[in-house]
VOGU-3710 file (C-alpha; in Angstrom, 3 decimals, decimal comma):
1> xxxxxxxxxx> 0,000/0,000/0,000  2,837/2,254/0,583  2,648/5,606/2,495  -1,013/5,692/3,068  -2,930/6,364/5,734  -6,326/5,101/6,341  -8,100/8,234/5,728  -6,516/8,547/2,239  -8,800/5,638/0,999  -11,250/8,297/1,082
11> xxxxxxxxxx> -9,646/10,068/-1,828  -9,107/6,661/-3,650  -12,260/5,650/-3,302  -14,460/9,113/-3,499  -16,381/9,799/-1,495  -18,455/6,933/-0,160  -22,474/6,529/0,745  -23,580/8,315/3,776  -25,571/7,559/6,704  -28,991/7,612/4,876
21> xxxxxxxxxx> -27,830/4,430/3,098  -28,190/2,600/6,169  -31,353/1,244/5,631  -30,257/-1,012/2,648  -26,718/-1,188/4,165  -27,117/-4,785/5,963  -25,272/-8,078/6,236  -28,415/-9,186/3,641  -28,117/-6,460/1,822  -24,604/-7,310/0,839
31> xxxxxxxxxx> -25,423/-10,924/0,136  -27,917/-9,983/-2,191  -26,144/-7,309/-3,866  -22,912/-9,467/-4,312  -24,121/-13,295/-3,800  -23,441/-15,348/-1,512  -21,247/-17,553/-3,585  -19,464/-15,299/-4,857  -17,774/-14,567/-1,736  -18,087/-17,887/-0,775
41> xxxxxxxxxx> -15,882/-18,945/-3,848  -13,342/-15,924/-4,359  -10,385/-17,764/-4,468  -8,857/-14,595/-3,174  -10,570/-14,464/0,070  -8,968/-15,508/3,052  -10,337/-18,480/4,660  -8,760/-18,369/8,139  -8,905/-14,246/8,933  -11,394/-12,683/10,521
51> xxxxxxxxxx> -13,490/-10,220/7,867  -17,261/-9,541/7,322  -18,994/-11,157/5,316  -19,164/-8,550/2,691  -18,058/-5,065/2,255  -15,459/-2,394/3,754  -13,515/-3,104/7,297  -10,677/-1,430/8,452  -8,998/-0,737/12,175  -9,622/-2,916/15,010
61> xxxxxxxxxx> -11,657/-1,270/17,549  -11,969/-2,419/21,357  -10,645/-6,107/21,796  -11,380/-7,800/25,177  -11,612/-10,702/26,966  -15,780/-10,403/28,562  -17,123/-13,184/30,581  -15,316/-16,341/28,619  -15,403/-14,681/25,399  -13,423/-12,533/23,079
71> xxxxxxxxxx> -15,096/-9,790/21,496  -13,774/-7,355/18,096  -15,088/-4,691/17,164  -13,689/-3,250/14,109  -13,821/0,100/11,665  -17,519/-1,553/8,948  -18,880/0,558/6,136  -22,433/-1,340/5,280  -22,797/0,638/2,641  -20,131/-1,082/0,213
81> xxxxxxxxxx> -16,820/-2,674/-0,057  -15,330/1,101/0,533  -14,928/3,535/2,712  -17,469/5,399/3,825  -19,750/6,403/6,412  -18,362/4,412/9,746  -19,729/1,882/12,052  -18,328/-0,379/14,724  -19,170/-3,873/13,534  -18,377/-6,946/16,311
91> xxxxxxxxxx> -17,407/-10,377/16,502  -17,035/-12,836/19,260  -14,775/-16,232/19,964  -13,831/-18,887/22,595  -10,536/-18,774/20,851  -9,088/-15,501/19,023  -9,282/-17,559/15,837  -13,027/-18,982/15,401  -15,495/-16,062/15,132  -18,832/-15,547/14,561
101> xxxxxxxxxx> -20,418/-12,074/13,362  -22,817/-10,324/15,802  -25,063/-7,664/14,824  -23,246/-3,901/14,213  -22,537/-2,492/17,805  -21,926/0,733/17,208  -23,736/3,030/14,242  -23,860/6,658/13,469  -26,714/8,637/15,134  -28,246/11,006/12,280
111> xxxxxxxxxx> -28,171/14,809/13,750  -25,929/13,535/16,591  -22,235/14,321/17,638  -21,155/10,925/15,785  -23,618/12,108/12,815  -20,821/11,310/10,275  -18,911/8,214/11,729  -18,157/6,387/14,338  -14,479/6,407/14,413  -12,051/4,386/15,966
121> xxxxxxxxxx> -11,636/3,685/20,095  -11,098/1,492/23,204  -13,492/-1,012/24,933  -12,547/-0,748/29,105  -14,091/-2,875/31,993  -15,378/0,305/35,088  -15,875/-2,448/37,950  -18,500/-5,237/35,771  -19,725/-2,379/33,532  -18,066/-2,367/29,901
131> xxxxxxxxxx> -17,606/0,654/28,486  -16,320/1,954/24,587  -14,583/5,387/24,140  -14,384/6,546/20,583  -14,413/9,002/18,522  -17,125/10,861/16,692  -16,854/12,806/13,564  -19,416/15,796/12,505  -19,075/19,097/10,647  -17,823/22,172/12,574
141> xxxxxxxxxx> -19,956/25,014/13,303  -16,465/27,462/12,232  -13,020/26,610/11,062  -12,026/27,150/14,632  -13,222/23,351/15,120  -11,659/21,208/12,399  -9,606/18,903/13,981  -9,541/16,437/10,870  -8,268/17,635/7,655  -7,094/15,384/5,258
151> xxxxxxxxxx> -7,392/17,423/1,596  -10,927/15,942/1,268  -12,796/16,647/4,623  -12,829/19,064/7,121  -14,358/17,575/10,006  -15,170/17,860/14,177  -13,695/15,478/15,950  -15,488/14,672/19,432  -15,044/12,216/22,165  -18,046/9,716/22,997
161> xxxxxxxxxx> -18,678/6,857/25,434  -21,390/4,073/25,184  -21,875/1,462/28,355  -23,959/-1,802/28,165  -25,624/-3,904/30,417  -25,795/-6,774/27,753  -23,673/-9,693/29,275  -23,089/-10,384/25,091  -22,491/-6,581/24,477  -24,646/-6,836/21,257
171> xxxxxxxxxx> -26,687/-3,421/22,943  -25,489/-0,071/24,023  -26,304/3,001/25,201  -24,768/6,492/24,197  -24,064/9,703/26,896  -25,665/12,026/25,324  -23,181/14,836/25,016  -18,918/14,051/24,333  -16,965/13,446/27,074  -14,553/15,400/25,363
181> xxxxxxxxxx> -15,917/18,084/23,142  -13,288/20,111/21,750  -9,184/20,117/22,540  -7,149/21,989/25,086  -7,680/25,742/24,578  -3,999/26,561/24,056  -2,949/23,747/21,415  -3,731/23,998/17,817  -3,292/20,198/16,892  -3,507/18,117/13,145
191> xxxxxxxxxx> -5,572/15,376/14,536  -8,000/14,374/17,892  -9,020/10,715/17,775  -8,690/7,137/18,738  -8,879/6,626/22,316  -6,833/4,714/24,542  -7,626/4,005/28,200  -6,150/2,680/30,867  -6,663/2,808/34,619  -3,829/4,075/36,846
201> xxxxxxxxxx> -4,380/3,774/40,849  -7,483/5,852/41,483  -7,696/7,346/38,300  -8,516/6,740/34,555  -5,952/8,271/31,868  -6,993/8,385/28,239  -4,518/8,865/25,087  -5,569/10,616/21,760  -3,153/10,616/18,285  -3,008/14,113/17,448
211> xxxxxxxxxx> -0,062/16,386/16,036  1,211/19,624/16,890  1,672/22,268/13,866  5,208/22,475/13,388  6,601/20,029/16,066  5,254/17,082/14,253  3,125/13,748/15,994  1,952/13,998/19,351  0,008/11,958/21,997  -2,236/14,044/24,329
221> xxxxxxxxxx> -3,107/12,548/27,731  -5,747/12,956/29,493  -7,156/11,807/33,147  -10,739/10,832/34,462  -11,978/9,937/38,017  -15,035/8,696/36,440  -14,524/8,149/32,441  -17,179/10,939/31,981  -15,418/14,314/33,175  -11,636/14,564/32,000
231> xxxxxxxxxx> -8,854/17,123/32,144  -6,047/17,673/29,622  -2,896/16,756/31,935  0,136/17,617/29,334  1,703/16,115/26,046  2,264/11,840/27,197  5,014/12,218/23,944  5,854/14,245/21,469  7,843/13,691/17,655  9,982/15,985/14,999
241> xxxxxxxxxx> 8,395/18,105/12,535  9,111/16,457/9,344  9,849/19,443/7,181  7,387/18,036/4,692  4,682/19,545/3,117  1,340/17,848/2,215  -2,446/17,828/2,481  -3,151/14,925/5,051  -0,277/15,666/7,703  -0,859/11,710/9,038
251> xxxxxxxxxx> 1,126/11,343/5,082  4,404/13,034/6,660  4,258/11,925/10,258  3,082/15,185/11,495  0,140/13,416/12,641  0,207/10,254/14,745  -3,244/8,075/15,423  -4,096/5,252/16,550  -1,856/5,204/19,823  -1,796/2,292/21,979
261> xxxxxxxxxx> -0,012/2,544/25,171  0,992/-0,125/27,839  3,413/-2,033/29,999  5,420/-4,799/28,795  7,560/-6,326/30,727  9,937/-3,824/32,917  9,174/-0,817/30,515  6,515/0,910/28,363  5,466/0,453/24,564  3,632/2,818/22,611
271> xxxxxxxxxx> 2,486/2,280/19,359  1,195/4,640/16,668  0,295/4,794/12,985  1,346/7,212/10,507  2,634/7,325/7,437  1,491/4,200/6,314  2,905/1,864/8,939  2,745/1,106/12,646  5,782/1,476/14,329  7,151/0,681/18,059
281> xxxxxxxxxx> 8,594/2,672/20,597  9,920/1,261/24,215  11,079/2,833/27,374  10,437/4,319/30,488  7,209/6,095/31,821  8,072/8,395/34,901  5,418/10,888/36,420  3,348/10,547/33,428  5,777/11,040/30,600  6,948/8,090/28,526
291> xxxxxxxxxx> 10,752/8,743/27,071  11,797/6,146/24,310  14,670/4,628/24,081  13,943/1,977/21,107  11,739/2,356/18,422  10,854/0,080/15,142  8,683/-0,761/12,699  5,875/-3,392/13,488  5,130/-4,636/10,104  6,401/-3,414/7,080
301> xxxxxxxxxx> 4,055/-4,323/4,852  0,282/-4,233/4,321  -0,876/-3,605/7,549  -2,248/-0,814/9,840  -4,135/0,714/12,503  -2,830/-1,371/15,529  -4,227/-2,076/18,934  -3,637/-4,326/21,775  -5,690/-6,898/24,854  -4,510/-9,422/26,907
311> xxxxxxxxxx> -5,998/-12,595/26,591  -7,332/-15,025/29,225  -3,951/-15,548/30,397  -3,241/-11,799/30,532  -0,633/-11,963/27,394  -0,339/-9,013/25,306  -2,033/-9,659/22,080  -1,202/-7,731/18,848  -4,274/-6,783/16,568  -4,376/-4,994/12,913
321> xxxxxxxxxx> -5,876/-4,307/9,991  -4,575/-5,761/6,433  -5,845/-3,221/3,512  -6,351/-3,924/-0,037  -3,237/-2,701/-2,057  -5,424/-3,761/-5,533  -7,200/-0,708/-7,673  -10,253/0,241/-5,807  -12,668/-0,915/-8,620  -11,091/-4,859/-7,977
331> xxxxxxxxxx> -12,591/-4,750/-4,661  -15,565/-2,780/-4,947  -16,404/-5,328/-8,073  -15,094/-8,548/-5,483  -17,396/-7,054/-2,689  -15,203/-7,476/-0,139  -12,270/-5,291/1,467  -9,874/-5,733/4,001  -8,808/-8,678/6,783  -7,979/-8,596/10,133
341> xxxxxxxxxx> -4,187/-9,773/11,138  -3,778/-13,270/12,771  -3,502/-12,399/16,725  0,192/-11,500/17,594  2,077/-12,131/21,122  4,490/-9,294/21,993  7,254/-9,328/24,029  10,414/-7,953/25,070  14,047/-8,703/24,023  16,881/-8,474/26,464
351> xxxxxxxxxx> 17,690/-4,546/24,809  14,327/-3,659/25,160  13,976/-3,952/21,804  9,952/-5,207/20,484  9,740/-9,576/20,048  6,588/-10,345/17,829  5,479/-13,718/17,195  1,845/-15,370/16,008  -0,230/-16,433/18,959  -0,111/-19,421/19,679
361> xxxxxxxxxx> -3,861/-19,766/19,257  -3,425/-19,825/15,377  -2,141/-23,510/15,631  -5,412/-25,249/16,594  -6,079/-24,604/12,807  -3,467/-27,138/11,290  -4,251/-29,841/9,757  -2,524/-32,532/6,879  1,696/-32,172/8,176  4,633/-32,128/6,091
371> xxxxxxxxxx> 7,881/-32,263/7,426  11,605/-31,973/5,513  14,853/-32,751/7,434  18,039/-30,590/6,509  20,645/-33,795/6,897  17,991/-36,296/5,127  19,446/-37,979/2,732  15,759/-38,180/0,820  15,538/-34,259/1,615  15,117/-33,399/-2,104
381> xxxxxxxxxx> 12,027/-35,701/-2,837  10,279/-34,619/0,495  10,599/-31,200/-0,628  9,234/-31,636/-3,939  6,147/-33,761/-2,696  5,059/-30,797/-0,708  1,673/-29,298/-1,475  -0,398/-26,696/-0,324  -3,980/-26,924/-0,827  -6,574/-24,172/-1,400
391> xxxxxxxxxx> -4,316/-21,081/-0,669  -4,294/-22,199/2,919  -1,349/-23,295/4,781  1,271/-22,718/7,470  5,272/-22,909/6,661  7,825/-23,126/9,071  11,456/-23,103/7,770  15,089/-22,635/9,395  18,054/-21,988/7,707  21,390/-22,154/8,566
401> xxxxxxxxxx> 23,322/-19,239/10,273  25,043/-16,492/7,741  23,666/-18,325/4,520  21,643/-16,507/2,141  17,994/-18,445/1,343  15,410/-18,327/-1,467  12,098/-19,653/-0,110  9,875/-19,899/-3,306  5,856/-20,490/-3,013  4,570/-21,565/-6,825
411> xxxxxxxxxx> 1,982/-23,220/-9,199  2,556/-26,854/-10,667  3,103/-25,398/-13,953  6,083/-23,125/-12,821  4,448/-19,555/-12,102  5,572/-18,253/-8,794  3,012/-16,691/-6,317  5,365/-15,751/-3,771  9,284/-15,619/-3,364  10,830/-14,744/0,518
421> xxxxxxxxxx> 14,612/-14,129/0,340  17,136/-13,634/2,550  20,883/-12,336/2,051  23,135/-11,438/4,861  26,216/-10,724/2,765  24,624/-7,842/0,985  25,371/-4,610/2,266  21,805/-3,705/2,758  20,738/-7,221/4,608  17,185/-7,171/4,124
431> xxxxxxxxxx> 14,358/-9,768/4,048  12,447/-9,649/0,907  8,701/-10,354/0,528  8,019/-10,431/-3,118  8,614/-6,481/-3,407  8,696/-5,523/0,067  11,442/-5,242/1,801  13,127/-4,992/5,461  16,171/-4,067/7,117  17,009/-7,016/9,006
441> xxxxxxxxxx> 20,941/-7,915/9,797  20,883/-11,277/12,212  23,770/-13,745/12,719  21,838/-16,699/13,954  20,262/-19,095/12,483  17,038/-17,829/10,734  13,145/-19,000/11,306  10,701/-18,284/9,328  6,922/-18,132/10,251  5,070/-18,230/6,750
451> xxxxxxxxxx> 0,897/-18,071/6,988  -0,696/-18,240/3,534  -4,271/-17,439/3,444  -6,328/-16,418/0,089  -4,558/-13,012/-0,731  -2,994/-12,609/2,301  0,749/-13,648/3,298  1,931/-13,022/6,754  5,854/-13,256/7,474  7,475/-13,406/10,784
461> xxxxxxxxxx> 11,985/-13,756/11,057  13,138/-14,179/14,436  10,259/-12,398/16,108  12,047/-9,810/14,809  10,622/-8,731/11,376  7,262/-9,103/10,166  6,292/-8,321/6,522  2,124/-8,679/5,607  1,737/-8,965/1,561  -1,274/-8,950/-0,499
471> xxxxxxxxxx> -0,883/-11,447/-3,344  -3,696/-11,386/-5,719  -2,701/-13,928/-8,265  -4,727/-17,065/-8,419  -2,328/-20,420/-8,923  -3,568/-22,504/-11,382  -2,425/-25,366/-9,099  -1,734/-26,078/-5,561  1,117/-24,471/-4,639  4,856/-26,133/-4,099
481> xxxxxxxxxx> 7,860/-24,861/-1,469  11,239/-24,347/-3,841  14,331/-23,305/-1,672  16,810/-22,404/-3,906  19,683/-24,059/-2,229  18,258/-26,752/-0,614  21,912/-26,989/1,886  21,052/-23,837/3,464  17,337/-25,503/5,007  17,910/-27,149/8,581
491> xxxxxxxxxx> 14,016/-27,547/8,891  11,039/-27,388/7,084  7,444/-27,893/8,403  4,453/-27,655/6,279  0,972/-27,783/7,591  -2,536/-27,317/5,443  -4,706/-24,994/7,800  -8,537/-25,151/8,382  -11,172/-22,708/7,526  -12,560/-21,414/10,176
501> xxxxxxxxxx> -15,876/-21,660/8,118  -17,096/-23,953/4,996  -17,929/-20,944/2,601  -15,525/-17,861/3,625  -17,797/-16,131/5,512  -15,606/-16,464/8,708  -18,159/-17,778/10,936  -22,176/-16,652/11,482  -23,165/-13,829/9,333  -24,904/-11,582/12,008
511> xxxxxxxxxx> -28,292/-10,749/11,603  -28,538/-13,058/8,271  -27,880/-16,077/10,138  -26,369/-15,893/14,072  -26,721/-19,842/14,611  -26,728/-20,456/18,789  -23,257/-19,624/20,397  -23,071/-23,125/22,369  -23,245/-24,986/19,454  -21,134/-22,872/17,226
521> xxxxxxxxxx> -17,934/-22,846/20,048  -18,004/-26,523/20,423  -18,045/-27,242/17,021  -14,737/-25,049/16,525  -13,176/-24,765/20,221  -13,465/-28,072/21,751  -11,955/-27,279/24,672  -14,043/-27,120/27,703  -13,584/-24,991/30,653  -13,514/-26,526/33,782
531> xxxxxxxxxx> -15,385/-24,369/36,894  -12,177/-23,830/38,584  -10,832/-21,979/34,817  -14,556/-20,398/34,934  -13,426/-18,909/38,552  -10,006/-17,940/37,473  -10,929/-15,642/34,395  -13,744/-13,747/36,647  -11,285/-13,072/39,064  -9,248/-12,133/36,968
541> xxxxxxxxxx> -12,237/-9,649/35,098  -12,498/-7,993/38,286  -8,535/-7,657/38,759  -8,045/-6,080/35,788  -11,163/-4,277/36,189  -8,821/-2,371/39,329  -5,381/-2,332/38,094  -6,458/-1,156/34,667  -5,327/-4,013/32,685  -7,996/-4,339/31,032
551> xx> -7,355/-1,480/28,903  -6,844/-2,233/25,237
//
């Protein structure tokens, strides 16, 4: 996708169907309009991911873990596979990997301070009450009040809270003013949204991306005593003013969104989006104030829009969204746009430095196992009896220490869907996915996480790099594993993965057809939870519920 930032879809895609289109904007809707197996059948769809059942998505919104279950909401246009007029769509699981599609949590409220779109923002646990903080979009009244500019709108941006007393948060119920109407008096800022919030001792403290004119990205923080009333404290973190002109200052990095903020381990991350990419910072948080001392990217490919939980087991688990990088007419015509990332586990290195890895939840969908010994004298035929079925599979490769590889995915018939390549003797050591690459310089031994799903190709080295492609070529074939110089491979594991579905859909389809929630978990999640486990995770609710945890 390049430099882009989520908001520039809007000038790719003009300007998309507003909020009276909501009436014929519905999971049916979209079935009927595209057909149900056509998106049941595009070969490009991924089978594994977690994406609507038709139409736009983009940013996570909100993860949690909420009495036994995990619950997304996520960035929906009903209206179309485009952007356009926002709503918060949801999805639960038993699992992080099995989901089923609930009907649309969160939707604009015509004449209201969310009129135009229901931006992005944080679900948080207050005692047993869950709560989302997001951010609403309407015109200003005077110039004075454009907080969003992006060459193509000029809009208010507000701060709004919803709480629910459904134990299956499928109902809520909006404050009926902001919580946060306008920003500080004294700052001019390039930006006000996306919510973060967190609970600190007594108090609640909220994050919002913004930028500062001149002095580049910024993170405003804010603090609560009851999520309703909050004061401006001071800047959390501030950036560089790039120097660079253009109209959307998120394009330059004079604008940061999307922060996430939290403890890992014995220091601080924060992560924010701009300029097309999500990238890392770690260090120390002191009287409010976070100073970095590391900083990276988190994916350098197709991916965006980041945001963080912990799971049952109070891990910190990595969220994003996966845009189309194909002309907007391909996926308007396909009816479908975007994908969710597989969950991530973060942690730290020794340095401080940013470990990512795929959950380990992701590995309850492998199935048919192929597996290629470096030494074996029989390597050669293994590796050429390999297949990969259906665009779905899982690859994990090693390769020997300071040796260059060439891991090559491709048709039958020769054409190549996908090459991976490695060389640490060039000057500018990079790993290279297809045409993306990343500056990675290791001498150890490398391992390669691989997940192939539809259009989507996630790559993980050493925890260390992670590169998301979009590959829209269909094979003709299933697809074969080629390394180049088959000396260099000390491992090679191949597994075919399950849909998590038997047409694409990824699970229920909402209001269409929600089957019951007992039957659909232990079809997928076998795993029962024993009383004692039951006991555990509501304690646990209510710890995190205090500490502030919870956040996400």
């Amino acid at each position: 996708m390049g430099k882009i930032s989520r908001r520039a879809f809007l000038r790719q895609a003009g300007l998309a169907a507003g909020a009276g289109a909501l009436s014929r904007g519905s999971w049916a809707h979209a079935m009927r309009e595209h057909g149900r197996t056509k998106l049941a059948t595009d070969p490009r769809r991924p089978q594994y991911h977690l994406l609507p059942a038709a139409n736009w998505m983009n940013d996570p919104n909100g993860p949690i873990f909420y009495k036994d279950r995990y619950h997304m909401f996520f960035q929906y246009n009903p209206n179309g596979a485009f952007w356009g007029t926002m709503h918060w769509a949801h999805a639960i699981s038993s699992d992080m990997i099995h989901w089923q599609h609930e009907p649309i949590a969160l939707a604009p409220t015509p004449g209201g301070y969310d009129r135009d779109g229901v931006f992005s923002g944080s679900a948080v646990l207050d005692g047993n009450t869950p709560n989302l903080i997001y951010t609403g979009v309407l015109p200003p009244a005077s110039p004075s009040e454009i907080t969003l500019d992006d060459g193509q709108h000029q809009w208010r941006e507000v701060q709004c809270l919803a709480t629910s007393t459904d134990p299956d948060l499928r109902s809520w119920r909006k404050l009926p003013e902001p919580v946060i109407a306008r920003p500080p008096q004294h700052l001019s800022v390039t930006g006000f949204r996306d919510p973060g919030v967190w609970r600190e001792g007594r108090e609640w403290l909220l994050t919002l991306g913004s930028g500062i004119p001149g002095k580049g990205g910024a993170i405003l923080l804010y603090e609560s005593h009851d999520l309703r009333h909050w004061t401006y404290r001071h800047l959390l973190i501030e950036g560089h003013a790039s120097g660079k002109s253009a109209a959307n200052p998120v394009d330059t990095g004079d604008m940061w969104e999307c922060p996430d903020f939290f403890p890992l381990g014995n220091r601080h991350v924060l992560m924010i989006s701009t300029m097309g990419k999500v990238f890392w910072k770690t260090g120390r948080y002191h009287d409010r104030r976070f100073t970095a001392e590391k900083e990276g990217v988190v994916d350098f490919g197709s991916y965006y829009a980041a945001k963080t939980m912990l799971d049952e087991r109070e891990n910190r688990i990595l969220w994003g969204w996966i845009p189309e990088t194909r002309p907007e007419a391909e996926y308007r015509a396909a009816g479908w746009a975007g994908a969710m990332a597989l969950p991530r586990t973060l942690s730290l290195d020794r340095d401080g430095g940013l470990r990512i890895s795929p959950a380990p939840a992701v590995e309850v969908l492998r199935a048919h196992h192929s597996q290629v010994n470096g030494g074996d004298r029989n390597r050669d035929k293994a590796l050429a009896s390999i297949r990969i079925r259906d665009q779905a599979g899982e690859i994990q490769a090693r390769f020997a220490a300071n040796r260059g590889f060439l891991l090559r995915l491709r048709a039958e018939k020769g054409e190549t869907f996908a090459e991976i390549a490695y060389d640490p003797h060039n000057k500018d050591a990079e790993l290279r996915v297809n045409g993306t690459a990343a500056s990675f310089a290791t001498n150890e031994a490398v391992t390669l996480r691989v997940f192939l799903d539809g259009s989507v190709l996630e790559v993980f080295a050493n925890e260390k790099v992670v590169i998301t492609a979009r590959v829209y070529t269909v094979p003709s074939t299933p697809l074969l594993v080629d390394v180049s110089d088959p000396t260099t491979l000390e491992s090679l594991d191949v597994w075919q993965m399950r849909p998590i579905s038997q047409d694409r859909l990824t699970g229920g389809t909402g209001a269409l057809a929600r089957p019951g929630l007992d039957q659909w978990s232990s079809r997928n999640c076998p795993r029962a939870l024993s009383e004692n486990e039951r006991a555990r995770r509501r304690a646990g609710d209510a710890r995190r519920s205090i500490d502030g945890t919870s956040s996400v």
